[in-house]
C-alpha positions in Angstrom: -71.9 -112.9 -139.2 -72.5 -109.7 -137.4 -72.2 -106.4 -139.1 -72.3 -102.7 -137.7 -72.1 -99.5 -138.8 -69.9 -96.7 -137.1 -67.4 -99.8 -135.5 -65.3 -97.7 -134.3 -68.1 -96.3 -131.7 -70.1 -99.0 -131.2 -70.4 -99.7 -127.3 -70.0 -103.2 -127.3 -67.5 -105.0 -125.1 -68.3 -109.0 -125.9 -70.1 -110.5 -128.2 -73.8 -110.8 -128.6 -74.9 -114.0 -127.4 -78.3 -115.8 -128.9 -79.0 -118.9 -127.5 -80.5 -121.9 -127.7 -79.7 -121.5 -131.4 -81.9 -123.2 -133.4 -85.1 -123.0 -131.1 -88.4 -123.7 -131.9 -90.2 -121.5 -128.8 -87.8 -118.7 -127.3 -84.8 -117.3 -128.5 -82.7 -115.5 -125.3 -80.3 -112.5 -125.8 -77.6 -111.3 -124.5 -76.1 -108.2 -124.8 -72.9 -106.8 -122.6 -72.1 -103.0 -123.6 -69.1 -100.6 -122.2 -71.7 -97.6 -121.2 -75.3 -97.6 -119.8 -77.6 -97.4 -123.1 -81.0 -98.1 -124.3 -81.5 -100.9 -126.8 -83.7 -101.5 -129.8 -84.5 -104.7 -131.7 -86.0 -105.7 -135.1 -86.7 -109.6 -136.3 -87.1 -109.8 -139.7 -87.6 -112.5 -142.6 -85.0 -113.5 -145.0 -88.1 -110.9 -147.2 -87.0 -108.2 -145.2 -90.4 -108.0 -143.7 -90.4 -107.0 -139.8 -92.0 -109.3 -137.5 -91.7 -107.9 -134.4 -89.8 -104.9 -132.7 -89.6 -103.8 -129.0 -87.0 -102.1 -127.0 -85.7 -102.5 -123.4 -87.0 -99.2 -122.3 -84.1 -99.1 -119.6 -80.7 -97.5 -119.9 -78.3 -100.5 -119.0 -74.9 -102.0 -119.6 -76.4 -105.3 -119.4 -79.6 -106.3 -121.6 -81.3 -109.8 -121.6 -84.6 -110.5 -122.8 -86.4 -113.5 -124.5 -88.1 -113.4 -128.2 -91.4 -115.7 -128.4 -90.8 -117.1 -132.0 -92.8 -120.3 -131.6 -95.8 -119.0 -134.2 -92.2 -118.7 -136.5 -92.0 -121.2 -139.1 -88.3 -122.8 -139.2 -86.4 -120.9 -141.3 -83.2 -118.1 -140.8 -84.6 -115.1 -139.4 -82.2 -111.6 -139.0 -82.0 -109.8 -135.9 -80.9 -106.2 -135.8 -80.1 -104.4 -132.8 -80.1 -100.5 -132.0 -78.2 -99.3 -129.4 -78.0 -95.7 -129.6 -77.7 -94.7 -133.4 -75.6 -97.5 -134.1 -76.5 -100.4 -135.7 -75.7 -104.6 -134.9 -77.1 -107.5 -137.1 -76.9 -111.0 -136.0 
């Protein structure tokens, strides 16, 4: 389920796309937005506790990058991603 604050303004022109989903070593994303923007991202536990956090450091329309989540035990974990001051949760 992916939630967002501010909808209306969110940049986003397709879906965010996580793949392989489950994984046991690296988790891809992919990210298409309408304008050139920087990006955030949080991984959290199901405890709310933040695991890691990075960001793309590069105004873009297109963001990929890989999360290393094979020291993760198998369980659900939330990813939130900033783009701007708006807010995505996948």
């Amino acid at each position: 389920m992916r939630q967002s604050t501010n909808t209306e303004n969110i940049a986003v022109s397709s879906q965010i796309k996580l793949f392989p989903n489950p994984t046991s070593d690296v988790v891809n994303v992919h990210l298409d937005l309408q304008q050139a923007s920087d990006l955030q991202y949080h991984l959290y536990d199901l405890q709310g506790r933040l695991l890691f956090r990075g960001n793309t450091f590069k105004k873009a329309i297109v963001h990929d990058f890989s999360l290393d989540v094979r020291d993760l035990v198998a369980e659900v974990y939330v990813l939130k991603l900033v783009v701007e001051d708006k807010v995505l949760v996948e």
